[in-house]
C-alpha positions in Angstrom: 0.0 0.0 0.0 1.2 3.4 -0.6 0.7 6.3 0.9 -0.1 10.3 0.0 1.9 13.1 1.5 0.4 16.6 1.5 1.5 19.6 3.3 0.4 23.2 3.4 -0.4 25.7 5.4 -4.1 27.2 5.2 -5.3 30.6 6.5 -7.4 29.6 9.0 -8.0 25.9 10.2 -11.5 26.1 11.5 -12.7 27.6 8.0 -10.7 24.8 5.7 -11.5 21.6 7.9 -15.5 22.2 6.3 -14.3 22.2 2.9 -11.9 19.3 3.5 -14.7 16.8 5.0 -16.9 17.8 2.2 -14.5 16.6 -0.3 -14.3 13.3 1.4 -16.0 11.5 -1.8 -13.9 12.6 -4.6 -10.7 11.4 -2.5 -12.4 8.3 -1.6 -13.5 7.8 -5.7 -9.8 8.6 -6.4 -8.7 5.8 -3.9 -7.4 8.1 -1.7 -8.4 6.5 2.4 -8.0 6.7 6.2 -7.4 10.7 5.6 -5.3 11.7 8.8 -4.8 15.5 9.4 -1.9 16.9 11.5 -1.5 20.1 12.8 1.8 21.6 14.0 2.5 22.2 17.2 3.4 26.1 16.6 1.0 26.7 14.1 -2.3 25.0 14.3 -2.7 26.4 10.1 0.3 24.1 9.2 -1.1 20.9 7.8 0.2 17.5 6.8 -2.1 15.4 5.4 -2.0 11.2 5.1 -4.2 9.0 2.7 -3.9 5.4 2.2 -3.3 5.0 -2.1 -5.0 2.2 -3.3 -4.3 3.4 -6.7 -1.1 5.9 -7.4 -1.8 6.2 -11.1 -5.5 7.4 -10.1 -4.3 9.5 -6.8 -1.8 11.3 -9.0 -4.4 12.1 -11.6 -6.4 13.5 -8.7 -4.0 15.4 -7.0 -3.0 17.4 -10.0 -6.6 17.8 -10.9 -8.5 21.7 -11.4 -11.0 20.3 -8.9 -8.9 19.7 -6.4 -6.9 23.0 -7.3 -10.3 24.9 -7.1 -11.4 23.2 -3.4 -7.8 24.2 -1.9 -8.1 27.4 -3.2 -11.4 28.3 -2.1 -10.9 26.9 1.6 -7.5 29.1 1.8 -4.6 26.9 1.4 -2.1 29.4 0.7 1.0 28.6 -1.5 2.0 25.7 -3.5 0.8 22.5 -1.6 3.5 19.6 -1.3 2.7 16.2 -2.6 4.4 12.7 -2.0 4.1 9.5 -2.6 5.7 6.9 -0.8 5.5 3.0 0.1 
């Protein structure tokens, strides 16, 4: 199994973690499951973000998507998100 890296940091936490829950079925339709978010200790807006990959190819194709660019955008994730794979 591999597994999906994010990291960014978001204006404000309690306005983003709405639009990240309501996103839950395109992740899960892209094979992306058991979504874990971690907040830094210093700065509760710095994310990292883990997602069991049942498919890479299909993940990938997801996390480069306009949809996906659109959500992060409109919940306030601010800069360039960071995206790994690994596994």
């Amino acid at each position: 199994m591999n597994t999906m890296i994010v990291h960014h940091h978001v204006r404000n936490y309690e306005a983003w973690r709405p639009a990240y829950d309501k996103h839950e079925p395109m992740r899960t339709s892209a094979g992306l499951t058991h979504g874990r978010v971690f907040r830094a200790a210093d700065d509760p807006n710095d994310l990292v973000l883990l997602f069991d990959v049942a498919d890479k190819k299909r993940a990938r194709a997801f996390a480069e998507s306009d949809d996906l660019k659109t959500v992060m955008q409109n919940a306030g994730v601010e800069g360039r998100p960071e995206m790994y794979f690994i596994g």
